[in-house]
Each structure stands twice: as structure tokens, then as C-alpha cells.
N, C-alpha and C positions, 0 to 999 in steps of 0.2 A: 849625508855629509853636508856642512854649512861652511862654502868657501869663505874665505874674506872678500869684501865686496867694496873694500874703500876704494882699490884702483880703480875698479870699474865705474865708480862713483864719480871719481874726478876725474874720469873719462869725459863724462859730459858737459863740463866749460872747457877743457881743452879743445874739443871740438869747435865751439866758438867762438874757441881766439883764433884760432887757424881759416874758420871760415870768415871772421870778421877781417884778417889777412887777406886773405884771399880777394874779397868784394871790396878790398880799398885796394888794393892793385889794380882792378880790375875796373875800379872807378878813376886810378891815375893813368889810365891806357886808355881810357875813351871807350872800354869794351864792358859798358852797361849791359849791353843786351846780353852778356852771358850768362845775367839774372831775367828771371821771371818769378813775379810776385809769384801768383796763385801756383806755381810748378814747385817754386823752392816752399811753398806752406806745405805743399802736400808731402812733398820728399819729408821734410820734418817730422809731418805726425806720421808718418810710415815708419818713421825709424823711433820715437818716441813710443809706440806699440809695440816692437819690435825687442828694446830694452826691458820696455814695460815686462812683457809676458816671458822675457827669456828669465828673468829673477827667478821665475816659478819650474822651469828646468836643467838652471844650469847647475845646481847642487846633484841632483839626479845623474846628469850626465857624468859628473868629476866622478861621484861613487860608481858608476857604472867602469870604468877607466880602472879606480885601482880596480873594481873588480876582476874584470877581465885579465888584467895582470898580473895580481895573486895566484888565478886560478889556472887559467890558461894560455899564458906568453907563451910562445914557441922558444924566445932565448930571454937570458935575465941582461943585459946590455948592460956594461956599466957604465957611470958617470964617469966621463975624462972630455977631455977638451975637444977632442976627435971627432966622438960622440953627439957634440951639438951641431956640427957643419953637416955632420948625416943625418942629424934629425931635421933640421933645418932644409933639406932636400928631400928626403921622404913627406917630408908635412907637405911641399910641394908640388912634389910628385901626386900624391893623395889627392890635392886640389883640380890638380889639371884634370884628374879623369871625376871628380865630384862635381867640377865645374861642366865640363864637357857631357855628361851625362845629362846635368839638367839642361842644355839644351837642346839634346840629341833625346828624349824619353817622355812623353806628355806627364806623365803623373810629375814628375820632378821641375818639369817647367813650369807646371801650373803654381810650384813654389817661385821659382826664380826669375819669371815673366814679370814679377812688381817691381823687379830691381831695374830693368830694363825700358819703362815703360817711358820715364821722364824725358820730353826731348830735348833738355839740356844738360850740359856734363858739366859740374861743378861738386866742387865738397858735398853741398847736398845730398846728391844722387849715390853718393855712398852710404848716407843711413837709409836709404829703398831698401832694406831686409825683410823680410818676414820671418814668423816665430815657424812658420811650418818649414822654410827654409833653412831657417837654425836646427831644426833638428835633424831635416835631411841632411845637412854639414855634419851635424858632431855625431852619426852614426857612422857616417866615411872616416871622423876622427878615430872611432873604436880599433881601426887595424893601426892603430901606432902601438900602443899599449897590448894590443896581441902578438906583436911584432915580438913585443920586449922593450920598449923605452917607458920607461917612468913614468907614471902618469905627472909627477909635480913636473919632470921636463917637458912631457909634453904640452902642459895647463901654460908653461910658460913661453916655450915657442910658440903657443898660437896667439900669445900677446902681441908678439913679432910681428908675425903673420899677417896680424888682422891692421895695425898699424900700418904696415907699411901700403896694405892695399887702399887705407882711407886716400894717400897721397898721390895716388894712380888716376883720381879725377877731378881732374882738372884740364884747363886750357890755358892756364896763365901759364905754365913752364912749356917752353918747348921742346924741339927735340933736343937731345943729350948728348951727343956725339958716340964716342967707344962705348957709353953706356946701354945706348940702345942694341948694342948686340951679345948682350949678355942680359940684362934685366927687363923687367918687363916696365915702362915709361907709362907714362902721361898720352904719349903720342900711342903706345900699341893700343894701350888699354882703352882710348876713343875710338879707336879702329874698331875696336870687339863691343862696345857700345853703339856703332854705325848701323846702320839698317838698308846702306846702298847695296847693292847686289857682291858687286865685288868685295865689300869687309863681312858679310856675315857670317857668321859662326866659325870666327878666326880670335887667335891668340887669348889663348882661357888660362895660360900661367899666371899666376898672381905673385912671384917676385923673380923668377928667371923665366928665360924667356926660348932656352934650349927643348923644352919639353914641346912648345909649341912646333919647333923645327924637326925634334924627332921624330913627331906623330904627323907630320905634313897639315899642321892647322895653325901655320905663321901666317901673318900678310904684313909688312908695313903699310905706312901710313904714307899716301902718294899727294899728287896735285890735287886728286881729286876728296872735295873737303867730306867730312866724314857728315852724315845727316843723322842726328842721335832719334833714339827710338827704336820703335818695335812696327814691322813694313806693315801692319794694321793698324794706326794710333787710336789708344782707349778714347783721347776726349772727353775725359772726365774724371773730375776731382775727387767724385763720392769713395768716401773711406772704404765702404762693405764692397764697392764694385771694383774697385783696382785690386782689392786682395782674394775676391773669390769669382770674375767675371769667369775667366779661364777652366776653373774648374767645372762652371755650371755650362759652359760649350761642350766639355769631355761627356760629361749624366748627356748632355741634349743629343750629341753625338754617339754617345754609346745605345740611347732609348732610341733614336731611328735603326743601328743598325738591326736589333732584334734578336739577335743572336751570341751567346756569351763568347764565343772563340771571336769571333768578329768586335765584340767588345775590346774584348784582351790585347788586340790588334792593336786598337785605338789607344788603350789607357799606357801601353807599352811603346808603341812606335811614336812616328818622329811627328813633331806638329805637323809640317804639310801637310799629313795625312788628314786633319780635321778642318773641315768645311768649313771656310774664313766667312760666309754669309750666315752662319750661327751667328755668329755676335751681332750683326745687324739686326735680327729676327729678336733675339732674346732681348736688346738693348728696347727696341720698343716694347716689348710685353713687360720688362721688371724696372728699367728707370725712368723716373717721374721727369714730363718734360722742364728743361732746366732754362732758365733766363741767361741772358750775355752775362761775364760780370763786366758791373759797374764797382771802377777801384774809387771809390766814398773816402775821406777823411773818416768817417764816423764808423765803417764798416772793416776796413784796413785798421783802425784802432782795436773794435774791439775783437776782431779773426789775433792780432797782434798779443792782447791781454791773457785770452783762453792760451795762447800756446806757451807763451811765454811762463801762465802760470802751471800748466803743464810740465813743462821742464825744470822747474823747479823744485815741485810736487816729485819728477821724477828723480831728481838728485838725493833729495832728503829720503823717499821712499826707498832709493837704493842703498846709501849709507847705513842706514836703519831697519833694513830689512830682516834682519836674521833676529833684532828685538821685537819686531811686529806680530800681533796677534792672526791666527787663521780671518779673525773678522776684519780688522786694519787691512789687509793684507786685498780681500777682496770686496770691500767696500772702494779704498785706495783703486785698485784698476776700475773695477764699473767706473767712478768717477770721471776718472781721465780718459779708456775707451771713449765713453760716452762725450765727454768732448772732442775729440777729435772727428768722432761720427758729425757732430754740431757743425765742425770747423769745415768739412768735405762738404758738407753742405749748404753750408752760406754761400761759398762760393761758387756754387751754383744755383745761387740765389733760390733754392726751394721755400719751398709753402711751409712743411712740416715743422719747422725747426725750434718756433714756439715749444711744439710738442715734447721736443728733447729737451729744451729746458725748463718743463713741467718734469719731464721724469729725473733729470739731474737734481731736480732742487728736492722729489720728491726724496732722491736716494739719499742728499747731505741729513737732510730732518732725520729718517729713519738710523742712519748711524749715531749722528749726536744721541736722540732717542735710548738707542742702547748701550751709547756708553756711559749718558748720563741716570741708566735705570730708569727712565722715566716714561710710563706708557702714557701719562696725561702730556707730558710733552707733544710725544709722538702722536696721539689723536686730535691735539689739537694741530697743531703742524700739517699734517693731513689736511685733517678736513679745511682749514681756512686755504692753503694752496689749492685743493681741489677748486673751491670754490670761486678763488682769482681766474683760476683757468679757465673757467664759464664764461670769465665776464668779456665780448668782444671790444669792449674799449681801450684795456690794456692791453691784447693783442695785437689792435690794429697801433697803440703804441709803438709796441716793442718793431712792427714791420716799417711803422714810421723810421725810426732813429735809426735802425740797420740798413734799411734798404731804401729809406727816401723813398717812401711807397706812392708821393707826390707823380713819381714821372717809372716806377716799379710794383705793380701792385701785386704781391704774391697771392691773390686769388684767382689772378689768371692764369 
């Protein structure tokens, strides 16, 4: 099944008016620091992956939905007006224990650890999703449609749904009055983003805020100011390490214990369970030592271009998706993955990055290449890049202008 994809399309500049909102309030309150350059790049291409790779499952899931409904509903539920304020609470309900799971279950956190990672709470840190996250979500979505609700009602309550939690972070709105004891706010949902002892693993509703209080996992939000993050902070920007650090501590942690029941333990039980000096151990044997960043005009420009053409690229690629070829299609992601891998890594000022854009430029040739039939293209293309990449003059260019290698030299 090939849903329509316009909405979802011009999902992504509403996003940008709301955040470009947001960061001009926030610059008429004098409250700059609720931005951070290199935090809010990385939130971005998290959630620009996120879109990206969800295009490639979310027709799968819809068909999975009528299917289960056709086949298997316990009641056929009809459409009345009734109907939606209990779907509207069930899809709720669903969340608070999808929600509470992934952070009560290692396998499921190690999805949902990337949303949490960012120490600041702003519009941003709402696109922190992951694709492996998305699918652990819309498999807890499969019990609406076996319930008995419609798969098109449910496809559209979770428009609802996911909306209204964009609007849950932030810090520009305060508290709400009567509102906060019914819905879940701005102010719960920084609680549940907090990593102080006292807010952890509190208020996991995503629009009421009763499910919290039935299940005894409420806290408001007191004097004490909430400190976003995760009570380990990652420290780093790298694309591949914020989206799979977690998991490689669970393999590191399950390969000490030795034993599969002892495994099982781990991959199913609660984080505490997994030794927090994993990550230190592993951080130095798989991530390359990383320089301070230095925020450059020249370097903030071009981290600025790559995303910006990113989001672009993913606008067009989403409206157009369902006309795109299997090779558009994944040429298109490698493309943009592969940027953003580039983007995690500037800002951490690595050595490699030349390298990724040897392999980006090699991928654009190799598509043109074949959509224009052309293998003398494509050999030449090849070989004459290959051969730029040899040469260390244009490298130590390219380290010039991005990184001012005058006073940064990425060969140290």
C-alpha cells in the first residue's frame, strides 16, 4: 500500500516556521542559551534520518493495519463521533505503556536513548527519533486496528497524536494553569526529559496526563530546575555513535556475561542493570579522538548548506516518493545518510571527512552514470575523482577552509 505523502511532506517547513517561532521568542526573552549550535545540527540530522528511512516503512506498516483488521479485529467499531474521543484515549493509553517500556527494557531503550540524549529541550529535540524507534512505536500501534478501529482512523489520530507531542518541547511556554492537571504540558514533559534524580522515569503520557497518575509515574515540575539529558551524557555529535552507542554496550555487555539466560537478563531488564563504564571502555577503542569545536564563519556555513540542502532534498524526495524509481530511491538516502554522517563529523572536527566526501561525490557520478546510460561517464568520473583524492594538496585545502587548519590541523 502507497499512502499519500503530501501531508507528511509539508510537515517539514511547518516545522520551521514553528521553530523559527520559537528561537525568535526566545531571542526576545534574552533566553539564547536555550539554543546550542552543534546540539540543535545534530537534533536536525537525527530527525532528517528519521523521515528519511521512515518513507521506506511507513506504506508497510498502513498495509500491515488494514491487515490485521480485515483479518483479525476482535470488534468491527464503527465510525461516530463517540468513537474518536476513545480512539483518541486508547492511542494514548498505548503510548504510555510504549513509551514506558522503552524506558523500562534495554532492547527498546537502546531505540529510544537517542531522543533523550540532547541536553537541551527545544522544538528541536522533538525530531531525536529513530527509524528503529519508529518501528517499535507503530508495532504497539498494531493493537488499535486489532482492537477494531479503522485503520484510516487510526492513520489519522496518530496525525493528532504526533503533533501535538512536537509542541510538548519546549521552554518558551510555561506552566498552564487547570491545564496541567489534565494534559501533559511543556513543563511535565521537561520533567520526563530531566535526568535529576528526583524527575526520572516520570510522566511518559504524550497528551493526557491521568495515565501518568494511574500508573503512580507522575512528578511535576518543582523549584528544582529540570537538567535535560541522559545521567551518562554521550559527548558527542557522531551520527553512527548517538544511534547505535547503546546497543554496542548491550553485545559488550551481554559478550562478558557468557552466558545466554544471563544475556537475556540484560537485553530484557532495565538499564541500571548495564555497566555505565562500558561506554567509557568502548568510547575509547571505536571513537576517533575528536578536537574542541571551533564555531568558524566558514565551517557553520558550510555544516549550514549540507543540512539545509538535506532538508530540502528531503521535502522533494517525500512529495515524490511514491513516483520514484527503487534506484532514486536509494541512491537518494545513501546521498543524504551520508551527509549527515559528514555533518556529525565536522563537528567534531575529525580527520576523515575528506574521505566521506570522496565517497559522496563518488555516489552522485555513479547515479548520474546510470541514469544517463553512460559507462564512459561513469569511468571517467571515477577515475579522475579517484585520482583528485590522491592528491594532498587539495585535501589539505579542503582542511584549510573548513577547519582553518592554520591554528586546527586534522592530522593530529
Amino acid at each position: 500500500m502507497q499512502p499519500d505523502l503530501t501531508i507528511v511532506a509539508f510537515i517539514i517547513p511547518a516545522f520551521f516556521v514553528f521553530l523559527g517561532l520559537e528561537y525568535a521568542v526566545a531571542k526576545r526573552k534574552r533566553k539564547d542559551h536555550l539554543f546550542n549550535y552543534e546540539s540543535s545540527i545534530t537534533n536536525i540530522s537525527v530527525g532528517i534520518a528519521e523521515r528519511l528511512l521512515n518513507l521506506l516503512i511507513t506504506g508497510g506498516f498502513y498495509g500491515l493495519y488494514y491487515y490485521l483488521f480485515e483479518n483479525f479485529a476482535l470488534w468491527e467499531i464503527p465510525n461516530v463521533w463517540w468513537v474518536w474521543i476513545l480512539l483518541l484515549l486508547a492511542t494514548d493509553l498505548v503510548w504510555y505503556w510504549y513509551h514506558r517500556l522503552g524506558h523500562e527494557v534495554n532492547l527498546f531503550w537502546g531505540a529510544h536513548i537517542v531522543h533523550h540524549q540532547s541536553e537541551e529541550f527545544n522544538y528541536t529535540v522533538s525530531a531525536r527519533i529513530t527509524t528503529i524507534q519508529a518501528i517499535v512505536r507503530n508495532t504497539f500501534w498494531c493493537l488499535l486496528p486489532l482492537a477494531g478501529f479503522h485503520p484510516a482512523m487510526v492513520i489519522a489520530i496518530l496525525v493528532v497524536h504526533g503533533t501535538y507531542s512536537f509542541f510538548t518541547h519546549t521552554q518558551i511556554i510555561g506552566k498552564l494553569g487547570w491545564m496541567e492537571h489534565v494534559f501533559i504540558t511543556p513543563s511535565h514533559h521537561g520533567v520526563h526529559h530531566a535526568s535529576n534524580p528526583k524527575y526520572l522515569d516520570k510522566n511518559y503520557g504524550d497528551i493526557f496526563v491521568f495515565w501518568d497518575k494511574l500508573f503512580g509515574t507522575f512528578q511535576k515540575e518543582e523549584d528544582e530546575k529540570p537538567v535535560y539529558g541522559i545521567t551518562h551524557p554521550l559527548k558527542s555529535h557522531s551520527f553512527l555513535w548517538q544511534h547505535f552507542h547503546y546497543y554496542a554496550e548491550l553485545w559488550e555487555a551481554c559478550r562478558r556475561s557468557k552466558r545466554i539466560w544471563s544475556s537475556l537478563k540484560i537485553i530484557f531488564g532495565k538499564p541500571d542493570t548495564v555497566d555505565p563504564s562500558i561506554r567509557s571502555e568502548l568510547e575509547k577503542k571505536l571513537l576517533p579522538v575528536k578536537a574542541p569545536f571551533r564555531s568558524t564563519f566558514r565551517l557553520k556555513a558550510y555544516l549550514n548548506v549540507q543540512v539545509v540542502l538535506s532538508l530540502v532534498s528531503l521535502f522533494f524526495f517525500t512529495l515524490y516518493f511514491n513516483q520514484l524509481t527503487v534506484v532514486d530511491k536509494w541512491f537518494g538516502i545513501s546521498a543524504i545518510i551520508i551527509t549527515l554522517i559528514n555533518c556529525g563529523a565536522m563537528l567534531e572536527q575529525q580527520k576523515w571527512v575528506y574521505q566521506v566526501e570522496v565517497v559522496r561525490l563518488l555516489l552522485i557520478c555513479t547515479y548520474i552514470s546510470i541514469i544517463e546510460h553512460s559507462f564512459e561517464l561513469f569511468l571517467i568520473s571515477i577515475l579522475s575523482i579517484l585520482i583528485l583524492s590522491t592528491l594532498d594538496f587539495i585535501e589539505n585545502q579542503y582542511y584549510k577552509f573548513i577547519y582553518d587548519s592554520k591554528e586546527i590541523n586534522p592530522d593530529n
